[in-house]
C-alpha positions in Angstrom: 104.0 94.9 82.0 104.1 91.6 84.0 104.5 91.6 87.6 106.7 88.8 88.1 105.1 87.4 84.9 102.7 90.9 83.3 103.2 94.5 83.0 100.9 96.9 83.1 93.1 100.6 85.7 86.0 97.4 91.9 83.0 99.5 91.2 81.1 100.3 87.9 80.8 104.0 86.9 77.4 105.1 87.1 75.3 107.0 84.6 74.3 110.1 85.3 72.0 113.0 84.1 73.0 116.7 84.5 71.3 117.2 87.4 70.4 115.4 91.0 66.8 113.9 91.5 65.7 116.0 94.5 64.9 114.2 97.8 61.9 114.6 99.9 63.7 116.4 103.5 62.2 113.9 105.5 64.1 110.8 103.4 67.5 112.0 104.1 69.1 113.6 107.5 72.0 115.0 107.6 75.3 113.1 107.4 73.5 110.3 105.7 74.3 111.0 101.9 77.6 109.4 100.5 79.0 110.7 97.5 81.5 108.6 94.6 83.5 110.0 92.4 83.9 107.9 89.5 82.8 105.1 91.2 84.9 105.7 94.3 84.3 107.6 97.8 85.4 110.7 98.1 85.9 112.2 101.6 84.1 115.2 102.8 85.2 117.5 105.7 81.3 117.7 106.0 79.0 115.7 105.0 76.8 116.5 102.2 73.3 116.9 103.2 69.7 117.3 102.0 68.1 121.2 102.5 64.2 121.9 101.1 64.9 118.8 99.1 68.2 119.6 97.5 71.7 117.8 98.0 73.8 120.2 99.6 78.0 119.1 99.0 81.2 120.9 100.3 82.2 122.8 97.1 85.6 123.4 98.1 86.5 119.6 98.3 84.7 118.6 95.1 86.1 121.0 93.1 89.7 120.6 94.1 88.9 116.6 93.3 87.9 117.7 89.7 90.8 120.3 89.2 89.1 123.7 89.8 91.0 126.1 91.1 89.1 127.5 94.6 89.8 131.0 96.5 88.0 132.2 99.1 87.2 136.4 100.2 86.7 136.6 103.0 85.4 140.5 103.0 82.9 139.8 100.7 81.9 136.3 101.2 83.0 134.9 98.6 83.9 131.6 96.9 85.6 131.8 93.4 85.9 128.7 91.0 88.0 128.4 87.8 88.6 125.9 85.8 90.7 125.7 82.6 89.4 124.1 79.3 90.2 123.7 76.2 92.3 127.3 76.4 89.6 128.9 78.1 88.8 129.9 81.9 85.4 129.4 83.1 84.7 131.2 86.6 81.9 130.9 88.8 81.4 133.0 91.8 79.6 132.3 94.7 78.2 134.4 97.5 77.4 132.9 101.1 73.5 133.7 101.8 72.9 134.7 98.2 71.2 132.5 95.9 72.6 134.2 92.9 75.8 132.8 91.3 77.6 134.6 88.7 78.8 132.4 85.6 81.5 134.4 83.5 80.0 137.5 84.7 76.4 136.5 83.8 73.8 135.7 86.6 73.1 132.3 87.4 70.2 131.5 90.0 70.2 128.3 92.7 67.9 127.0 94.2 69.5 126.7 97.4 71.7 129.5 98.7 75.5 128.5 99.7 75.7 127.8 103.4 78.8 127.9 106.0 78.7 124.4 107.8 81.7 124.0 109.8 83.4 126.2 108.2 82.8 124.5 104.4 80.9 126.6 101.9 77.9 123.9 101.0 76.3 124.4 97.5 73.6 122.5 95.8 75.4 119.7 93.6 73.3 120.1 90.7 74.2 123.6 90.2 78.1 122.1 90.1 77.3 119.5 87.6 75.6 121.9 85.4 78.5 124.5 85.2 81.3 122.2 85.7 80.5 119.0 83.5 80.0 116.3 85.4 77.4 113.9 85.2 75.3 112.9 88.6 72.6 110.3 89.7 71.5 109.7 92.6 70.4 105.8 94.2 67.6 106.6 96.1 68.0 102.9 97.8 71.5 103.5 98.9 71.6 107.4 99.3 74.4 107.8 97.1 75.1 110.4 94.6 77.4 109.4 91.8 79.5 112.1 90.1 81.6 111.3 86.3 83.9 113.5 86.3 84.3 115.7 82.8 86.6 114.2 79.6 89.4 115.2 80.5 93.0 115.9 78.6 95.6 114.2 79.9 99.1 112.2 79.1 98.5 108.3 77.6 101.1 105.9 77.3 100.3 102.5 75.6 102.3 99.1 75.7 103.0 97.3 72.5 104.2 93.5 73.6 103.2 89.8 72.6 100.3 90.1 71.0 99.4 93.6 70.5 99.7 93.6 66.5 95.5 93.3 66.3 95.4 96.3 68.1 97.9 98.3 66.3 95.0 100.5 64.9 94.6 102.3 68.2 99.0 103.1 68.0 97.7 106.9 67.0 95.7 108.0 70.3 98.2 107.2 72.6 100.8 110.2 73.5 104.0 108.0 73.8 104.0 103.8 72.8 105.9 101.5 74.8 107.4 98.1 72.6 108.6 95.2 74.7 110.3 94.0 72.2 113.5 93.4 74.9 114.6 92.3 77.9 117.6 91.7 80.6 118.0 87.5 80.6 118.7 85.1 82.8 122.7 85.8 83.3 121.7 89.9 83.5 122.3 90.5 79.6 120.3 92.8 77.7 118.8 91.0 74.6 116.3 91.5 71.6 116.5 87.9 71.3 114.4 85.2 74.0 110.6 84.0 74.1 108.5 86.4 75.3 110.2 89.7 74.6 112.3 89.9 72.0 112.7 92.0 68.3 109.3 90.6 66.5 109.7 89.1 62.8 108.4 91.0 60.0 105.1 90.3 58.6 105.1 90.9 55.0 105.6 95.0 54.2 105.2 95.4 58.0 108.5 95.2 60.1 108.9 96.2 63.5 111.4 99.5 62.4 108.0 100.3 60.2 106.0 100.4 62.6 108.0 102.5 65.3 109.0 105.0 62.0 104.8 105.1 61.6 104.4 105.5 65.4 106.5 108.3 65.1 105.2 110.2 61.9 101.9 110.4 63.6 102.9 111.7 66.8 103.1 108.8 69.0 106.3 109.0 70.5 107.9 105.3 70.2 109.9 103.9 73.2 111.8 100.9 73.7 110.7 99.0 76.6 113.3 96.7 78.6 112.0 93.9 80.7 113.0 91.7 83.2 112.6 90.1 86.7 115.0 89.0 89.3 113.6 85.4 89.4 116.7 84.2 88.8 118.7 86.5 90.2 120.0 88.1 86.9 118.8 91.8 87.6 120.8 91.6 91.1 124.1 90.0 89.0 124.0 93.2 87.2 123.0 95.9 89.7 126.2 93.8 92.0 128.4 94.2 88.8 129.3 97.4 87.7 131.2 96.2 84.5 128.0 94.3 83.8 125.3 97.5 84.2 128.3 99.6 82.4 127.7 97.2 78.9 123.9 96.7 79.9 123.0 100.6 79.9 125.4 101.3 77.3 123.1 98.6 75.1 120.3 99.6 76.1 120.9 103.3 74.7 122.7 102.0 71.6 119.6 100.2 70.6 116.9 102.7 71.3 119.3 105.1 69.2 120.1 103.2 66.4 116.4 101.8 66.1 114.7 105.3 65.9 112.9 105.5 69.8 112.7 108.8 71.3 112.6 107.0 74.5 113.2 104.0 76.7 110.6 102.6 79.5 112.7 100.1 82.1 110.6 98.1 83.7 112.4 96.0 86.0 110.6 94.1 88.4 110.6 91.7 91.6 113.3 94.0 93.3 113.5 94.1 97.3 111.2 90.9 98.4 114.4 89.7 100.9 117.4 90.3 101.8 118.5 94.0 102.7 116.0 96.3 101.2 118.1 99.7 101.5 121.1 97.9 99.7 119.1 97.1 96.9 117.7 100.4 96.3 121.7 102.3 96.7 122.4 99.9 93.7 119.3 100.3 91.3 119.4 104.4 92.1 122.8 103.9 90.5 122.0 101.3 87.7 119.3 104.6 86.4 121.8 107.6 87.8 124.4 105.3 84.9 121.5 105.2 82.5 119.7 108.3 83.0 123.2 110.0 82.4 123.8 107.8 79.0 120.0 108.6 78.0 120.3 112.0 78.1 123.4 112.6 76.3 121.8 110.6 73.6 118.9 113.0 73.9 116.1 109.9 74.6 113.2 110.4 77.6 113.5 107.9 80.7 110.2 106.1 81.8 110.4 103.9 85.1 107.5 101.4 85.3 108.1 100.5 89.3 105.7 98.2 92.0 103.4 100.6 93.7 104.4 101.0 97.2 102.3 99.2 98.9 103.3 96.1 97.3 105.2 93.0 99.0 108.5 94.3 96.5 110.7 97.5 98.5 113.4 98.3 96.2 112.6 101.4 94.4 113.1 104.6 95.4 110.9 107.0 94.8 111.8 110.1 95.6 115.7 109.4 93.9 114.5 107.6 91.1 111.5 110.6 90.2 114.6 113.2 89.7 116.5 111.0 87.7 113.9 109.8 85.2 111.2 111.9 83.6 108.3 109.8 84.8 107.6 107.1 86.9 104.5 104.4 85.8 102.9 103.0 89.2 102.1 99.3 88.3 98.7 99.8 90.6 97.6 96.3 90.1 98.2 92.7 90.2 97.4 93.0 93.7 94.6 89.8 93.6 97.0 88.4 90.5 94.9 90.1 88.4 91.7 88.0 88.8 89.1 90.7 88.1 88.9 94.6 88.8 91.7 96.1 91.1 90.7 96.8 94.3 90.2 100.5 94.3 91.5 101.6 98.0 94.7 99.5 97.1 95.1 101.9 93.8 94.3 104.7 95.9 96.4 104.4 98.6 99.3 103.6 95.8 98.7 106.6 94.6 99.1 108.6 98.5 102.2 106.9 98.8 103.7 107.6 95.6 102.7 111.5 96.3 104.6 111.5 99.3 107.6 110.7 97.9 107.5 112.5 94.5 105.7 115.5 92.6 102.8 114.5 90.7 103.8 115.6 87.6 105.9 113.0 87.5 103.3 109.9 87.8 101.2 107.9 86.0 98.9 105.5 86.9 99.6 102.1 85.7 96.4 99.8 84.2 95.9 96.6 83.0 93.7 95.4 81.0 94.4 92.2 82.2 92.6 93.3 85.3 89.9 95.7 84.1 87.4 95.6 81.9 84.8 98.5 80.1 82.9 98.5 83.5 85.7 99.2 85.9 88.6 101.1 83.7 87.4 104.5 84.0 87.1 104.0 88.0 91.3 103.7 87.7 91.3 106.7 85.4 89.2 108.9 87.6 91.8 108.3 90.2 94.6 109.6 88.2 92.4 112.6 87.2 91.3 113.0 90.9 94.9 113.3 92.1 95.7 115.3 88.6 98.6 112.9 87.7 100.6 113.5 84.8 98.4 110.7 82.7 97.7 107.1 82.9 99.9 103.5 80.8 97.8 101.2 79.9 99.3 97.4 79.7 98.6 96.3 76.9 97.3 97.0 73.1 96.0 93.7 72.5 94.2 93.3 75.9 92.2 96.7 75.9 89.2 95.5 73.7 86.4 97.5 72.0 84.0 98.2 74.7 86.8 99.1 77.4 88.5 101.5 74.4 85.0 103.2 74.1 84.7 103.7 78.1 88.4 104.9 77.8 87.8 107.6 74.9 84.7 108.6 77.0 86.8 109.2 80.2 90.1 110.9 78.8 91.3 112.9 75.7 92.6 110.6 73.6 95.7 112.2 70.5 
């Protein structure tokens, strides 16, 4: 996706080891260890700590950033931990004062017994990594342990536009592919035809109904993506013309039907810079109520790719346009025009916002390759896995590049 111009994940993951190089006591006091999570900060309610030479971290917080399910009995003292993989629960209990753990029933020994500090149950970290997956290092210098969080499976959704052919290889992995191969012009029609998005030309045996018929038979679901900005005005002609948006949905359905999508992914951007903000969103919550209704009967899905909210661009909805479509894409970046890795507490905080207005079952994190790179992708992913989104989009086959698409497979199940 462009915005205003490209559609469509700054800090480098560190390596890790399974374990945490103990510190001496007397090289760390307490409140002065920091702790990332995929190579961003993750709050504490207390800070971790160094006891007898072993980091001590909050498990409660940690394990509800990596999706284990935490309970606490308070009878007996103890702190439960599950976490579903791969079909199968893995349950670690924890007792305070007792430095033996129980691992699926079997007895597990730390080094360190759990402690109540302030009122968070504080457990060595390497004990965590070991049972839970994650990789961790520790910089000495800075006094920063850095977690990876585990592969984890998780809804992808690819973009097919401009030049993505050379890439067409990677079509398979992805869960749902996105072609921008249309777009709403400059007098708010809906076209196939124009220079940048428009119905490709065949080249030799391979046509652009082949590929979405391939896409399809291998259980990439194939979506037709619709494109345009209000540059010139011609997304506000139609949202102000309900004759107009009555054609331009009807269109738009018509030709993901009768092309073989199971889908379509609207991504229409620039929307609520000036003028009256609330206006703007009444009329596009009814240009998508109008095409939701149409997609549905035709029985396609319905993708919004939207601005993140803390961008300079107010007209979308969140909260209306989440129950009419089936997912929403946050377009997390651009936010330095795409000059190098997306600042990650801009991401973030896209993310809060988007959570306040809308379930997260219904987002997906937005990320351009046009912005990141194999050192800084999986940082954007571990977001989406820290605030368990529904998946991640990345823009665009044909930007991601071999060693990115290695950090990527080594982050996320790929299909």
């Amino acid at each position: 996706m462009k915005v205003l111009g490209k559609l469509l994940l700054s800090s480098v993951i560190l390596a890790g080891s399974l374990s945490v190089i103990p510190l001496p006591a007397t090289q760390a006091a307490a409140g002065k260890v920091s702790i990332l999570l995929d190579g961003y900060a993750l709050p504490f309610p207390v800070q971790p700590t160094v006891m007898k030479g072993t980091t001590m971290v909050p498990f409660r917080a940690i394990s509800e950033a990596l999706g284990i399910q935490v309970t606490w009995n308070q009878k007996e003292q103890k702190i439960i931990a599950t976490k579903q993989s791969d079909g199968a629960a893995k349950q670690v209990v924890l007792t305070i004062g007792s430095k033996n753990a129980l691992v699926d029933g079997q007895a597990a020994p730390l080094s360190i017994a759990p402690q109540t500090i302030q009122n968070s149950t504080m457990i060595p970290l390497s004990f965590f990594s070991q049972q839970f997956g994650a990789a961790v290092a520790w910089d000495q210098t800075t006094q920063t342990v850095s977690i990876t969080s585990p592969k984890k499976d998780m809804y992808t959704m690819g973009f097919y536009a401009l030049s993505s052919f050379d890439e067409r290889a990677y079509i398979p992995s992805f869960d749902s592919l996105s072609f921008g191969w249309s777009r709403i012009d400059t007098n708010g029609q809906f076209t196939v035809q124009g220079k940048e998005y428009k119905w490709p030309q065949a080249a030799g045996d391979v046509t652009p109904e082949s590929i979405i018929q391939d896409a399809a038979q291998q259980g990439t679901s194939p979506y037709l993506m619709v494109y345009s900005v209000d540059s010139s005005l011609e997304l506000t002609k139609n949202l102000e013309d309900t004759a107009l948006q009555e054609s331009t949905t009807s269109q738009i359905v018509a030709t993901a039907s009768e092309k073989g999508f199971k889908g379509i992914a609207l991504d229409l951007e620039g929307l609520g810079l000036t003028g009256d903000k609330n206006k703007v969103k009444t009329e596009y919550n009814a240009f998508i109520k109008n095409l939701s209704t149409k997609a549905r009967q035709a029985g396609l899905k319905l993708t919004l790719v939207l601005h993140p909210l803390n961008s300079s661009y107010s007209g979308y909805d969140y909260k209306t346009l989440s129950s009419l479509a089936d997912d929403l894409v946050i377009m997390a970046y651009a936010f330095e025009q795409e000059k190098g890795p997306e600042p990650l507490n801009k991401v973030d905080e896209a993310i809060r916002l988007a959570l306040k207005e809308t379930n997260k079952d219904k987002l997906i994190l937005g990320i351009s390759l046009g912005s990141e790179n194999a050192a800084s992708v999986n940082s954007k992913i571990g977001l989406a896995k820290r605030y368990d989104l529904k998946g991640v989009a990345f823009w665009r086959l044909g930007l991601i590049g071999q060693p990115a698409w290695a950090e990527i497979n080594q982050s996320i199940e790929m299909k």
